[in-house]
N, C-alpha and C positions, 0 to 999 in steps of 0.2 A: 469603350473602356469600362469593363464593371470596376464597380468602388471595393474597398476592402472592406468589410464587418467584422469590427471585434466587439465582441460579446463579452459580457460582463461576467466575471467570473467566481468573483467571491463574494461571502453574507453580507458582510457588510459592506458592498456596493448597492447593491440591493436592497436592503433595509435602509439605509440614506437616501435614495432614488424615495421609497415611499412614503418618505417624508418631507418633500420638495415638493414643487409645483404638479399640481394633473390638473388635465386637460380630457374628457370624455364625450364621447357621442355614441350613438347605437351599435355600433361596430366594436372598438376599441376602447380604451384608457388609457393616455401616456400620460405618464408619469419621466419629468424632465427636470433638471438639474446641472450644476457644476459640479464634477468630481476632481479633485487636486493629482489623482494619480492614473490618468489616463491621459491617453496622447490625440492633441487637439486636432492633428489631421487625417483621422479617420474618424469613422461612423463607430460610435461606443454604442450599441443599440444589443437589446434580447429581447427576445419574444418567447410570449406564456399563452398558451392554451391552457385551459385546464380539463381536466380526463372525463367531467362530466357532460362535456360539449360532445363528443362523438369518442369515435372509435380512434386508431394511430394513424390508417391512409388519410382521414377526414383531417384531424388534427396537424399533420404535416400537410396537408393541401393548403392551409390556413396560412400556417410559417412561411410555407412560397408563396403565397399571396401576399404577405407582408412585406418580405425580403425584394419580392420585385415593386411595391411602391416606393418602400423608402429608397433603393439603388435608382431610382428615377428620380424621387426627390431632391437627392447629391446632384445628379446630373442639371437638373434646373434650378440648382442654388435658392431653393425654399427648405433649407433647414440648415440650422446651427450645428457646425461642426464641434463648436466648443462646449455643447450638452452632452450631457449622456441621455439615454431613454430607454424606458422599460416600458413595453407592450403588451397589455393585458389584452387578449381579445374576448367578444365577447360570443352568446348562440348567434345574433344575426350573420356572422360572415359567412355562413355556411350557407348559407338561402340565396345571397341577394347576388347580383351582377358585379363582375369585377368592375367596372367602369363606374357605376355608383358608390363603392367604397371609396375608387381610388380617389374620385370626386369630394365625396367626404371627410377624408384623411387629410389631402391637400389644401382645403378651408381648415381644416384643423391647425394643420403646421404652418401655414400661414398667419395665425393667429399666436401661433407662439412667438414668430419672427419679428411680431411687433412690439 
């Protein structure tokens, strides 16, 4: 069963998001919070590339690399549904092996868990 993603859709979710807790490592930046107007049984999650990391195939390789950690995430109940999260990635995801990110992601959200 894939989880559902709703994405964050207005300014000001997003600009409250980066004013809350982050959390970074060489890959990413989540930036994580309580938002009053989103619904606690899905994944409130977006993900940002930004346009100086690569090209748009590269950049959406990125986003699916994201989208299938955290939908595993949900699955193994190592993340708070009752966050929202903004995803900042960084150059390294383009380089490195999916299994080393996802490795690293997962000590990440693990750490937010506690």
């Amino acid at each position: 069963m894939k989880s559902k993603i709703v994405a964050l859709s207005q300014n000001e979710e997003f600009t409250s998001l980066l004013k809350k807790k982050k959390i970074s490592n060489k890959y990413i930046s989540i930036f994580f919070g309580k938002l009053p107007t989103k619904n606690a049984n899905k994944l409130n999650i977006s993900f940002s590339v930004k346009k100086k990391i690569a090209n748009a195939v590269k950049r959406n390789k990125v986003k699916r690399r994201l989208r299938s950690i955290f939908n595993e995430a949900v699955k193994h109940d190592s993340i708070n549904l009752k966050n929202s999260y903004l995803v900042v990635s960084h150059r390294a995801m383009l380089n490195n092996d999916f299994k080393n990110i996802k490795e690293t992601i997962f000590q990440d959200l693990n750490k937010i868990l506690k």
